[in-house]
C-alpha positions as CSV (number, residue, x, y, z in Angstrom):
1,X,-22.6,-36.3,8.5
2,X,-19.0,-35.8,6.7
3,X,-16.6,-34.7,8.8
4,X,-13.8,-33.0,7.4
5,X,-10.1,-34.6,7.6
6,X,-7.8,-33.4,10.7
7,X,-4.7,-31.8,8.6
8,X,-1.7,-33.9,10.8
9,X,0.6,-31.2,11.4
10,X,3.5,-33.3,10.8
11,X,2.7,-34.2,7.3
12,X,1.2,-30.9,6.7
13,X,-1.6,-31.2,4.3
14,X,-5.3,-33.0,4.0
15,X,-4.1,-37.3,3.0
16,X,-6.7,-38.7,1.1
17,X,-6.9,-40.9,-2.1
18,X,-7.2,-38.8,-5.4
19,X,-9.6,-40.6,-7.6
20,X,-7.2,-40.8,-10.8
21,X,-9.9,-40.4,-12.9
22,X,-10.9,-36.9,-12.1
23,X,-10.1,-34.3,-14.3
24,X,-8.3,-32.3,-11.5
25,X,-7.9,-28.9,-13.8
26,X,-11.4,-28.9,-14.5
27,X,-12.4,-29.4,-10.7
28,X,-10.0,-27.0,-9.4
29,X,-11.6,-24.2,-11.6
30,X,-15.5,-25.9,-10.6
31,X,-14.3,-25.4,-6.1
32,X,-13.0,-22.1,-7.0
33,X,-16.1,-20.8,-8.8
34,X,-18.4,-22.9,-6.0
35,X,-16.8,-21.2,-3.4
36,X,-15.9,-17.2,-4.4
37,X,-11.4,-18.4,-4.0
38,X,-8.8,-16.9,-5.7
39,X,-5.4,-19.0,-6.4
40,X,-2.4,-16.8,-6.1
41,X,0.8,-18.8,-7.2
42,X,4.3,-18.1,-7.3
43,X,6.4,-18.6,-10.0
44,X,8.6,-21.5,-8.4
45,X,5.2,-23.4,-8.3
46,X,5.0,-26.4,-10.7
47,X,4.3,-25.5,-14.7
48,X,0.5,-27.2,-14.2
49,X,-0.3,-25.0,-10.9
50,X,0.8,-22.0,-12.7
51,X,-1.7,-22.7,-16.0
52,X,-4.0,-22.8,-13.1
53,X,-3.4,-19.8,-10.9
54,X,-5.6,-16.7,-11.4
55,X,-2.4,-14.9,-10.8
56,X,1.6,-15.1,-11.2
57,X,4.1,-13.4,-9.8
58,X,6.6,-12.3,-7.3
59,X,6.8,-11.3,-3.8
60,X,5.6,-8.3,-4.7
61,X,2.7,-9.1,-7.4
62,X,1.3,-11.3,-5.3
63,X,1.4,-9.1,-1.7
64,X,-0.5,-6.8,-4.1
65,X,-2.9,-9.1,-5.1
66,X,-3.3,-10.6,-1.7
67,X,-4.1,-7.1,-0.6
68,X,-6.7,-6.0,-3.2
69,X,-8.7,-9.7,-3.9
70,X,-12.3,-9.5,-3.1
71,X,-12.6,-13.6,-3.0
72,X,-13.7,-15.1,0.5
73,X,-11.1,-17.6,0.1
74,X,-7.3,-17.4,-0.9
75,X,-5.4,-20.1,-2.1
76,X,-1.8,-19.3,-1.7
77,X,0.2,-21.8,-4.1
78,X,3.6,-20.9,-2.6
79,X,5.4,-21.1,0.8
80,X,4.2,-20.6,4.0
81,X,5.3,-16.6,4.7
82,X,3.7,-16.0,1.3
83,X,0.2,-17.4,2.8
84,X,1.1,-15.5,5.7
85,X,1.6,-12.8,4.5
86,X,-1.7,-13.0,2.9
87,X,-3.7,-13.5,6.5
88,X,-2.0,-10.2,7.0
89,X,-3.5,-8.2,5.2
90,X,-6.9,-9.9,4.8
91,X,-7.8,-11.2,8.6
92,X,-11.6,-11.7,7.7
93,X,-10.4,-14.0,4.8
94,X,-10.1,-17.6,4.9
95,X,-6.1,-18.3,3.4
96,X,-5.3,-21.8,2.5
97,X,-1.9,-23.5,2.2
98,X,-1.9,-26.9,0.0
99,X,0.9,-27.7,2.1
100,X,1.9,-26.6,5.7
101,X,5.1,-28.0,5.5
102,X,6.5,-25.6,2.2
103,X,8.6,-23.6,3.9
104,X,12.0,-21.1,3.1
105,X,15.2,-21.6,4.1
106,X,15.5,-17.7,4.7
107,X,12.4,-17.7,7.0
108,X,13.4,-20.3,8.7
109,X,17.3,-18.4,9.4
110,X,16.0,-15.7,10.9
111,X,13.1,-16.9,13.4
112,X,12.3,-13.8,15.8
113,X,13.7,-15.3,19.5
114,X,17.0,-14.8,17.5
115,X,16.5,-11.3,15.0
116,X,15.1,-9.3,18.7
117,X,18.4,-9.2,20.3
118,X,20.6,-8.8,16.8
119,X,18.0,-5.3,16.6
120,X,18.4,-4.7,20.1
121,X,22.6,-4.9,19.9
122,X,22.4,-2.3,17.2
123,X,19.6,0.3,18.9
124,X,18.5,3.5,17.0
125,X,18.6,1.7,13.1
126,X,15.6,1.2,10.8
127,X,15.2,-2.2,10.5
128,X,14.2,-3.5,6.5
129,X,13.3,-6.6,6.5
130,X,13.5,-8.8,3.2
131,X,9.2,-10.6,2.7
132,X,10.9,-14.1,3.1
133,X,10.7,-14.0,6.8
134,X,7.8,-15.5,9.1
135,X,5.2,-13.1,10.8
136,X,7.2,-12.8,13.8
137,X,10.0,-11.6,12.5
138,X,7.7,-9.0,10.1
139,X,6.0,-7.9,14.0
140,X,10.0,-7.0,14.5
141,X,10.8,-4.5,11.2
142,X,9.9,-1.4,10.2
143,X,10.0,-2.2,6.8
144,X,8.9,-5.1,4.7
145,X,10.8,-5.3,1.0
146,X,10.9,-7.3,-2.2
147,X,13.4,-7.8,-4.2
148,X,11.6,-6.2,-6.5
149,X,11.8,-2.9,-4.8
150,X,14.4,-3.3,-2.1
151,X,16.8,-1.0,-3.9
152,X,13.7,1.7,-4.7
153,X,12.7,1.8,-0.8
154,X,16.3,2.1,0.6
155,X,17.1,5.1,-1.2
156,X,14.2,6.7,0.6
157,X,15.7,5.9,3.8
158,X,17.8,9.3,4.9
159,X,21.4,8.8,4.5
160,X,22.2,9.2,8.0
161,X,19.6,6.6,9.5
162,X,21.6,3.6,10.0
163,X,20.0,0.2,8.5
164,X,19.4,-3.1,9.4
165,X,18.9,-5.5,6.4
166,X,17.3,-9.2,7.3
167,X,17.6,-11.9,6.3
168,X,19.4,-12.3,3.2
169,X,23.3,-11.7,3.3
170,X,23.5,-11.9,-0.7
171,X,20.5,-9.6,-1.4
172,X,21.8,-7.8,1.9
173,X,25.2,-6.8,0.0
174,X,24.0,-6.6,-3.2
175,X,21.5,-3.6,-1.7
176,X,24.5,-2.4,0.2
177,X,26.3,-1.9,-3.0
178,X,24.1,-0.7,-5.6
179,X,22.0,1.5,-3.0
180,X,25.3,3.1,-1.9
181,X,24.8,1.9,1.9
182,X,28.4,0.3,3.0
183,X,27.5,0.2,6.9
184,X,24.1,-1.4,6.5
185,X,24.1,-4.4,9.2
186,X,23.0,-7.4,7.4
187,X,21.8,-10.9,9.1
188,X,23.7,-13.7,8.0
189,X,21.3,-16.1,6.3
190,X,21.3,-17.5,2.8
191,X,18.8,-18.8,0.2
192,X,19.5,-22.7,-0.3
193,X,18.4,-22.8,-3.7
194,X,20.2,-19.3,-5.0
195,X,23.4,-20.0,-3.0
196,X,23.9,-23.6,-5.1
197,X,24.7,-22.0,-8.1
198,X,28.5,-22.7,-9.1
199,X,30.7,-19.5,-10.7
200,X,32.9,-22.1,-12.2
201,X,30.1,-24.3,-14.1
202,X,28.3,-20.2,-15.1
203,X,31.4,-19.8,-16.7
204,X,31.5,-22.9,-18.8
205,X,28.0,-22.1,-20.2
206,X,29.2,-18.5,-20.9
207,X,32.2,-20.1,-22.6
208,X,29.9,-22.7,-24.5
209,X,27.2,-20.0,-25.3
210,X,29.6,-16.9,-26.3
211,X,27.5,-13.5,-25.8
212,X,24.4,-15.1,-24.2
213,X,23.3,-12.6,-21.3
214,X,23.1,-14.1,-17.8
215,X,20.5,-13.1,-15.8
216,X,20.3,-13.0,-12.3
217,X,18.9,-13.5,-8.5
218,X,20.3,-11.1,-6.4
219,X,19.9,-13.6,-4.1
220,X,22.9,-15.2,-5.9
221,X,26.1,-15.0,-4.4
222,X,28.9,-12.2,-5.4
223,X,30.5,-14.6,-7.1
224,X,27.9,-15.8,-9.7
225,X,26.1,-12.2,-9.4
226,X,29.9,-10.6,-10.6
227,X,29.1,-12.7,-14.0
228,X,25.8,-11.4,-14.9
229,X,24.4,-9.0,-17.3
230,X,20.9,-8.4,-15.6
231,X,20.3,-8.6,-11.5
232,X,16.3,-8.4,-11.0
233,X,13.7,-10.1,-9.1
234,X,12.0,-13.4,-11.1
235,X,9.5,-10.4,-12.6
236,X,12.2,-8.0,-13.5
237,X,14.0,-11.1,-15.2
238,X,10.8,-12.2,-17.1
239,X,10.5,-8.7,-18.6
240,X,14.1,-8.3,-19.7
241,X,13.5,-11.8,-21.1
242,X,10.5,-11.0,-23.2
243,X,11.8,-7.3,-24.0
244,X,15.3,-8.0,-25.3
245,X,16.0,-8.6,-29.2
246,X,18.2,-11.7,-28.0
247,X,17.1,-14.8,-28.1
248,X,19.4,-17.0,-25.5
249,X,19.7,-16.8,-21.9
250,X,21.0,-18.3,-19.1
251,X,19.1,-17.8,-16.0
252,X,20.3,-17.6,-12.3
253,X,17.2,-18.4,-10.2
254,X,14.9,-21.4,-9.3
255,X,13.7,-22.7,-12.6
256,X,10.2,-22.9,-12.2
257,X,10.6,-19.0,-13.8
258,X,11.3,-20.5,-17.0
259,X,8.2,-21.6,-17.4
260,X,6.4,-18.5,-18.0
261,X,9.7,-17.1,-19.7
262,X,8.9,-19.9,-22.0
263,X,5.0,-19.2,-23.0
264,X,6.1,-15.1,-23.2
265,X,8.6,-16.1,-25.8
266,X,8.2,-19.3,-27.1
267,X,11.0,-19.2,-29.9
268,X,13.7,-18.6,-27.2
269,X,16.1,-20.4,-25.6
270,X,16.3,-20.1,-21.7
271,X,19.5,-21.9,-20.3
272,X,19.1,-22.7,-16.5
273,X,22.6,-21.5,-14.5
274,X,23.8,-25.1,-13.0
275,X,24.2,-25.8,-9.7
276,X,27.5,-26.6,-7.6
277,X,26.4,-30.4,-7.4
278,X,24.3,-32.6,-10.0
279,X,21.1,-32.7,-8.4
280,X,18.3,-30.5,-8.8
281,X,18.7,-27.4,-6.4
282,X,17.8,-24.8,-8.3
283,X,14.6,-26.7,-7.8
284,X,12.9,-25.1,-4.4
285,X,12.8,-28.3,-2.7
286,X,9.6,-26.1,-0.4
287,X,7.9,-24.8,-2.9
288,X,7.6,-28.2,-4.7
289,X,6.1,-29.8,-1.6
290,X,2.8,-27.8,-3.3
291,X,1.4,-30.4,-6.1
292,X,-2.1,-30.3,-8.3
293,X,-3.7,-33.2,-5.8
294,X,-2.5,-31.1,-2.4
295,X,-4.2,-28.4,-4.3
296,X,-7.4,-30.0,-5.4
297,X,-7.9,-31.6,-1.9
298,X,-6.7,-28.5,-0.2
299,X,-10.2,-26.5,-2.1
300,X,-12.0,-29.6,-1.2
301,X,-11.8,-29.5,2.7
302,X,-10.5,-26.1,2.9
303,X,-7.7,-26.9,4.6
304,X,-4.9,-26.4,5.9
305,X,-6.2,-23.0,7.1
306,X,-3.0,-20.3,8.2
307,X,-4.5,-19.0,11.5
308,X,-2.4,-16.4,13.8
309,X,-2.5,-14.3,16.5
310,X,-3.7,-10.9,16.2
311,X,-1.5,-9.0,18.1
312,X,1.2,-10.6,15.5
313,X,-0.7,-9.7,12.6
314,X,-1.3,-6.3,13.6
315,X,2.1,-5.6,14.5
316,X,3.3,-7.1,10.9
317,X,0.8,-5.5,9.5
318,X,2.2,-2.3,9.7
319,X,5.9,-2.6,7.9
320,X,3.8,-4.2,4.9
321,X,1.6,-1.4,4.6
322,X,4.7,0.9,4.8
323,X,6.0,-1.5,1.6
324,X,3.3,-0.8,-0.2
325,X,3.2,3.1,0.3
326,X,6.4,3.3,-0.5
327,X,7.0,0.9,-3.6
328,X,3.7,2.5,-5.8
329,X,6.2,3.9,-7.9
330,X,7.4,0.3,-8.8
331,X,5.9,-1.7,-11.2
């Protein structure tokens, strides 16, 4: 009898040798036909995950998706609150992380022990809280929000109901501004990929490439967000992208965007924003924990499996369906 690998929980995903010889595309598509799965992939994921995903997007795309897929299994090709957030809103369904271990810097700020007495200090406010964020911290908010439609589902939010925003500071005061809410409380914790990006080397490139629009995060800091000539989420920048009659860009987010930016308009040029150092960071050093093999063995065993208490997931439940209500309107 085969028993199925034990997923060690300190590295996070099923270790086994790959035979090199497979054709991994082709087996990917065979386990998700064999087995009714869907693969829902973000667009930080690597260039061959995305040609494999049955869908791209954003937060909020892919929330969507997660809440209207009819497969028995989901295969979340992102980081672990995006899986989560997945199990959600489909309990009965099995959700499958290639990698336990890809996790968010934002998530990770703002774990619930810590966000329940910042709400409790500041009683009587409606408290929004940005989708990066575990399940815990979701059980806590009355309000989940995307980037995409953050600014959209504010402005529904009377004028004299005082707001908590978690837990992104930039996309927190960037909200704060364009939304017209000064006294919104915002938690204090940062993106590490979106924070990296250096005003001074944006303004070299915008010096080297004279009239090429920068386009944005707002997950950027004021100071590379103050340079900009779009602010969207990495959907709202891939439309701009494909819909503008210019053909340069330089782009403000994790790079992994580019990507599709590239395949929509394959006779542009898309210039990624550099970062405040020489590596990599615009790189999500989480979501590249996810690779094809992780994938491949992950549809295998089906495993690693998200589980989670239900009296979380009901309670998180409820400020996701109030996201979705509210953000129809939003594309």
């Amino acid at each position: 009898m085969n028993v199925l690998p034990v997923v060690d929980p300190v590295v996070g995903y099923v270790k086994e040798p790959v035979d090199p010889t497979l054709d991994l595309y082709a087996e990917i598509e065979r386990l998700k036909r064999e087995k009714n799965a869907v693969l829902l992939a973000h667009y930080y994921q690597e260039p061959e995950i995305q040609d494999l995903a049955d869908f791209i997007g954003d937060s909020l795309g892919l929330a969507r998706k997660a809440a209207e897929t009819d497969a028995d299994i989901i295969v979340f090709a992102g980081v672990h609150f995006m899986a989560e957030t997945a199990k959600i809103v489909n309990p009965d369904k099995k959700v499958l992380l290639p990698d336990l271990n890809a996790g968010c810097s934002l998530a990770d700020a703002c774990p619930p022990e810590l966000f329940k007495p910042f709400i409790e200090r500041h009683p009587g406010h409606t408290v929004i809280s940005y989708i990066n964020c575990s399940a815990g911290t979701k059980a806590l908010t009355d309000i989940i929000v995307t980037s995409s439609n953050a600014e959209h589902i504010i402005r529904q939010i009377p004028r004299d109901q005082p707001i908590i925003f978690g837990p992104d500071r930039n996309l927190g005061r960037y909200l704060a501004r364009v939304a017209d809410r000064p006294d919104m409380v915002i938690w204090d914790g940062v993106c590490i990929v979106h924070e990296t990006f250096s005003e001074k080397k944006l303004l070299a490139l915008k010096v080297e490439y004279p009239g090429v629009p920068v386009l944005a995060h707002p997950e950027c800091e004021e100071a590379v967000l103050r340079h900009a000539d779009f602010i969207g989420s990495t959907s709202e920048i891939r439309l701009f992208a494909r819909e503008s009659e210019k053909m340069k860009f330089i782009v403000a987010t994790e790079e992994g965007i580019l990507h599709q930016m590239r395949k929509d308009s394959p006779g542009k040029e898309f210039i990624p924003a550099p970062p405040e150092s020489g590596c990599q960071c615009n790189q999500c050093p989480h979501m590249r924990l996810n690779t094809i093999e992780k994938l491949y063995l992950c549809l295998k065993h089906e495993a690693p499996e998200l589980e989670m208490e239900e009296s979380i997931r009901l309670r998180a439940l409820k400020p996701i369906e109030r996201m979705l209500e509210m953000s129809k309107a939003v594309k």
